[in-house]
Steps between C-alpha positions, in 0.01 A plus 500: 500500500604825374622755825323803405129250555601438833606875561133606362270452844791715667451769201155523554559561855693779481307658260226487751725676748579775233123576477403553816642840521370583137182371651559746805579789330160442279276563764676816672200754448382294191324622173227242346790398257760412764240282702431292222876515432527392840232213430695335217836542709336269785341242312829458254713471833216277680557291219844465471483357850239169296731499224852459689377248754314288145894540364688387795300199539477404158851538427689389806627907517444507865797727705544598849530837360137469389391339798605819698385758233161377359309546851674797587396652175115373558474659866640811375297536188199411673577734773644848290142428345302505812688782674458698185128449523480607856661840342259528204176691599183496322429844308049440589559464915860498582560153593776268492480264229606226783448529895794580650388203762506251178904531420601504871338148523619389178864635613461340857427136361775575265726557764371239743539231242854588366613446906362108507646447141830617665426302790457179301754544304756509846386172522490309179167508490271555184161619516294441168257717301129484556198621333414781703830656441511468087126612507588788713792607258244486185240692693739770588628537132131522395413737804805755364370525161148571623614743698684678285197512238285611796256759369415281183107393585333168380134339629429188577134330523438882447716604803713813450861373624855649448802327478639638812205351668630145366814562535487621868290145578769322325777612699353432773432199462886453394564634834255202678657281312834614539467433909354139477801456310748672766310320746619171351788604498516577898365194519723289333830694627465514894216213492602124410212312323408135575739416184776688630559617163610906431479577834780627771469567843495802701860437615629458159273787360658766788867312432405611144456816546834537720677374171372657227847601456667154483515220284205532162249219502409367152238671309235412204371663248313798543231401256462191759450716788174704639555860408 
């Protein structure tokens, strides 16, 4: 296999890091045209984050230089998009686009789960992805570009709806489901199941934490991981 394939999910990535300020400076005091700049900049980048995990798998290309990048690229894209919501006001009533409340819940989990990923990873241990977690990631994406569009009115059954509506329901639930999902992770660091399986104890969890400094545990993919 040619080197340049397996260097292509690593491209991508980086590309994704070089929009997010493009994306940024898009929505500083935005005209129409640079929000719906702004909309094609997210979804392009949203799905260069599909389209480099489909790569890596398919071709063998993953690196532990994607491993570190690719979710570090999705939290902060996902993120510089919600902060810059909270900024945005709407012209009619003067309203964020997102509750301030929203992102500091969304950056909380964030937070919370990045600590019992480091955790686990003190002590070998691997904790797989589940279906709340890849939902919540889709949701989000789909919340963004809602959001963005907000003042952009459609009916359904004859009810008068606007996309900011949707898009506000569909965060939250992101943000529901984003919780079960840090709860299972809780759960599975400091809590051993019946099978024993991806779980440390509290010792080992706190010795963890007193080592984050010392020797690396082995990693996976991040495409194998919740996000």
């Amino acid at each position: 296999m040619a080197k340049w394939l397996k260097r292509i999910p690593n491209w991508l990535t980086l590309l994704r890091v070089a929009l997010i300020p493009i994306f940024v400076v898009l929505l500083i005091d935005p005209s129409p045209w640079m929000l719906r700049s702004a909309v094609v900049v997210f979804i392009f980048a949203a799905l260069t984050d599909y389209l480099d995990g489909f790569v890596a798998r398919r071709y063998s290309a993953v690196s532990d230089f994607g491993k570190l990048l690719d979710p570090l690229a999705d939290k902060i894209l996902v993120m510089a998009a919600l902060v810059m919501l909270v900024a945005l006001r709407d012209d009619r009533f003067g309203d964020s686009f997102v509750p301030a409340w929203m992102v500091v819940l969304v950056l909380a989990r964030e937070i919370w789960v990045t600590g019992m990923r480091g955790i686990a990873a003190t002590q070998g241990t691997v904790i797989a992805a589940n279906s709340s977690g890849k939902v919540k990631s889709v949701l989000q994406v789909i919340a963004i570009v809602l959001l963005l569009i907000h003042d952009y009115p459609f009916s359904v059954i004859g009810i008068r709806l606007s996309y900011q509506f949707v898009g506000l329901n569909l965060l939250l639930l992101s943000i529901v489901l984003s919780y079960i999902g840090a709860y299972e992770y809780t759960v599975q660091t400091f809590f051993p199941r019946s099978s024993g399986a991806n779980s440390i104890s509290i010792k080992g969890a706190i010795s963890g934490l007193l080592n984050l400094g010392g020797d690396k545990a082995d990693t996976v993919s991040d495409k194998e991981v919740e996000k």
